[in-house]
N, C-alpha and C positions, 0 to 999 in steps of 0.2 A: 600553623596552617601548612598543610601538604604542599610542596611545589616540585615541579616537575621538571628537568631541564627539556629544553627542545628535541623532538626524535625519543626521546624516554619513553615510555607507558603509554597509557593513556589518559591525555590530556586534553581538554576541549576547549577552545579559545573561542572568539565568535565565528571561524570561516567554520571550524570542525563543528560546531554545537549550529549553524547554520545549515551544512553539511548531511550534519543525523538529523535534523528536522523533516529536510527533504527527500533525505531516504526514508525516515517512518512513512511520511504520505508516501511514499510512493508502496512500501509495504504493507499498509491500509489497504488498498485496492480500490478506495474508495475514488470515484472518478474514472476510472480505466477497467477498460477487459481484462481480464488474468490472462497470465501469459499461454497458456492451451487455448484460450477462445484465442487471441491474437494469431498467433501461429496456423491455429486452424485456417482461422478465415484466411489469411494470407497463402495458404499451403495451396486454398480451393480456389485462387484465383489466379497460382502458377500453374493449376492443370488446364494441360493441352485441349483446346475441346477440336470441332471438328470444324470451325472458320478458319482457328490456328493453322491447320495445316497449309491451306490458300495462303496464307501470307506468308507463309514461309516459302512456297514456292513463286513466291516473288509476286502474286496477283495483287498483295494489299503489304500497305504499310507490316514492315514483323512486330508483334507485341513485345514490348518490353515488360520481362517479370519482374517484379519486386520479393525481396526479401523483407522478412519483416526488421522493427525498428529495433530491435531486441538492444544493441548499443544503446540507442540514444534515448529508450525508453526509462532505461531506469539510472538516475539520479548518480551523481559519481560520489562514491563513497571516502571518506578523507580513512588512509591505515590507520590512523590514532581510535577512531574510532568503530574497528574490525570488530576489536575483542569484545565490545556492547552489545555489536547484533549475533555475536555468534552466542554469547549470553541469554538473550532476546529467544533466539532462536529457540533456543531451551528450554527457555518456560514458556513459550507462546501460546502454547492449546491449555494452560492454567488461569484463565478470565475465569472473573467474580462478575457475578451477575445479580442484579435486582429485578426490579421493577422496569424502573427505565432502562434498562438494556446492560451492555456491557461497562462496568466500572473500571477497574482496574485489576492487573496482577498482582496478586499476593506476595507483599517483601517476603515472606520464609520461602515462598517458591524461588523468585530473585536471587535469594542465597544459597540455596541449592541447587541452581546452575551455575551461580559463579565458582562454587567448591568442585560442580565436575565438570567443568571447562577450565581449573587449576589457577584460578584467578588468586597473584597474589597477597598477601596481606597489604601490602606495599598500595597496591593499585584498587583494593575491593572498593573504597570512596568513591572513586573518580567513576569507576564503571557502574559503580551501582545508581548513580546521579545521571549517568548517561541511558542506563535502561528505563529507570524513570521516566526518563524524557521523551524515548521511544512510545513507552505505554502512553503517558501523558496526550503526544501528538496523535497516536490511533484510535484513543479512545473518542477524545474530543471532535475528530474527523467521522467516526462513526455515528457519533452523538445530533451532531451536525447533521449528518445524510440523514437519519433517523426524523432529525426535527421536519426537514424538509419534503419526506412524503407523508409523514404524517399532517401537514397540512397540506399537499397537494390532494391527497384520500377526504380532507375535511372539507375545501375547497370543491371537487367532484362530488361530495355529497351534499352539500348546500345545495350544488346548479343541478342536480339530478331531480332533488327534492322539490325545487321549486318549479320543474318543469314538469314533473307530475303533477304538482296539485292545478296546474292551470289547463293541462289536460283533461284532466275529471272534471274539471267546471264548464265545459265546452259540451 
């Protein structure tokens, strides 16, 4: 068995492998605005409109602008496991698709971003179990969203359906 000493490689214990969980959702999108809609929306509610100026000249309370959450938004990443997402990164737009939606990423894709992000021999185990894990969490998260409007659409067409036909019997 491969073992790592501490600060070595990349190695994932339960804070780090907790860690990348929560950066994959967070890198799913699933749940949140992408960060252009964030920023937009935040961008359009530091501009100045034409009450702003009254308050600034002292008639009304001054508005306080906000910055968006951009820190606290996204998830703190543990270094050990950098080298996963920068892997990740690389074969990301490589989704297998079926039926039901998105599957998984292709292990020969996986290996061929770990060969051109120079991932060693030493560590290819470790980070290939970690990319895994990323796909694993995004996929399952999407799968998920997927389940849930697809019965929210099933849902809206039962009560649509039933409120037509009681219409036409009137």
């Amino acid at each position: 068995m491969l073992r790592h000493r501490q600060g070595e490689g990349p190695r994932a214990d339960r804070g780090q492998k907790k860690k990348l969980i929560d950066y994959s959702a967070w890198l799913s999108g699933v749940g949140r605005d992408s960060c252009q809609i964030c920023q937009a929306a935040y961008a359009a509610r530091s501009r100045p409109r034409p009450w702003d100026r009254k308050r600034q000249k002292g008639l009304k309370p001054p508005v306080v602008k906000k910055d968006p959450p951009c820190a606290t938004c996204r998830p703190e990443l543990d270094p050990a496991n950098t080298l996963a997402v920068m892997v990740y990164s690389r074969c990301s737009d490589q989704w297998r698709g079926g039926e039901s939606g998105f599957l998984t990423v292709d292990n020969m894709n996986v290996e061929v971003a770990m060969d051109a992000a120079g991932v060693s021999s030493r560590h290819r185990t470790a980070v290939f179990d970690d990319v895994k894990t990323i796909i694993g969490t995004i996929a399952g998260l999407i799968q998920n969203e997927r389940q849930k409007q697809r019965e929210k659409l099933g849902e809206q067409g039962k009560n649509g359906h039933s409120q037509n036909r009681s219409r036409s019997r009137r």
